[in-house]
N, C-alpha and C positions, 0 to 999 in steps of 0.2 A: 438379739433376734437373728434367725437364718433362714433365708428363703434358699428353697432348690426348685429346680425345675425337672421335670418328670421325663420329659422328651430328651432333653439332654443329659442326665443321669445313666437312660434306658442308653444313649449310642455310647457313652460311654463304657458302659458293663459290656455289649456289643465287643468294644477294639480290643479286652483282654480277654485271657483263656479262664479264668476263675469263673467259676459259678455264683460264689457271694460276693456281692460289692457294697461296703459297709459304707454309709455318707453321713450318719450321724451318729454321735459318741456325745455322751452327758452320767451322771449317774444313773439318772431316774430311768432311761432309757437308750438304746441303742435301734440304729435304723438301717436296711440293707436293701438291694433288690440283687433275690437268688432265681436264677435260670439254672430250666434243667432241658434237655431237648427232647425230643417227641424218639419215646423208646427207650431211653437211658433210665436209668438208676440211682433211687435218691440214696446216700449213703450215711445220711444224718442219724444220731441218733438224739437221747433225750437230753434236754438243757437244762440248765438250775434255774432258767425264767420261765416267767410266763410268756406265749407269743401269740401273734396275732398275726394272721397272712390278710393279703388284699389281693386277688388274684386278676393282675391286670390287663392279660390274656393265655389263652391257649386251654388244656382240656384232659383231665387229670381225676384222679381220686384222690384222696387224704385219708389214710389210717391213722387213728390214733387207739393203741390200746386192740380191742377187738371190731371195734365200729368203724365204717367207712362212708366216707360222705361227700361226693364230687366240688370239685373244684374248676369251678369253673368261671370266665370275665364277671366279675363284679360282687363275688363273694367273698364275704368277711369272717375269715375260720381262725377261732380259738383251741389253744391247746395249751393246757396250764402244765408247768413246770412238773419236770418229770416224769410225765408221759410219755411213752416209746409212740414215735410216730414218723412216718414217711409217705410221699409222695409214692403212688404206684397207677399202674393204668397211664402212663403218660402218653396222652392219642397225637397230641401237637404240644410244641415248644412250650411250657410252661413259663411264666417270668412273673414272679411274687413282689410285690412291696412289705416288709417284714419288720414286725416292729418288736423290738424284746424290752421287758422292762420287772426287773432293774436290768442295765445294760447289761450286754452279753458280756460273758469273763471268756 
């Protein structure tokens, strides 16, 4: 078993310059929390997993494909594997809890 804590995770991601901070690695899945700041540029593209965001502040859209769907504190957005998709409209700091499964390669 592994417990995290969310508030200390979050000041962690904070002290480095990275956008993704990965805390959990297993097969079956992988876990991160990615920040992008209010106006920048998501530069991701599509993964070999499936993912799922939890948007645990800030105020944003999610393209996936042709459809766009706001992201905003407390939504749970899916986007299945090999789907072209990004973050755009980023009005304030965005900072995701992100979960891939099977883990990200």
């Amino acid at each position: 078993m592994e417990s995290f804590d969310l508030h200390s995770l979050l000041a962690q991601a904070a002290e480095t310059d990275q956008r993704y901070l990965e805390f959990l690695r297993v097969p079956s899945m992988s876990l991160g929390l990615y920040t992008l700041p209010a106006g920048g540029e998501d530069l991701q593209g599509p993964h070999n997993q499936d993912e799922v965001y939890y948007v645990i502040r800030g105020k944003a859209v999610l393209r996936v494909d042709q459809h766009e769907q706001p992201a905003l504190p407390g939504a749970l957005l899916f986007v299945p594997a090999h789907a072209p998709h990004k973050f755009i409209n980023i009005e304030e700091e965005l900072q995701l809890l992100v979960f891939f499964a099977p883990a990200e390669d």
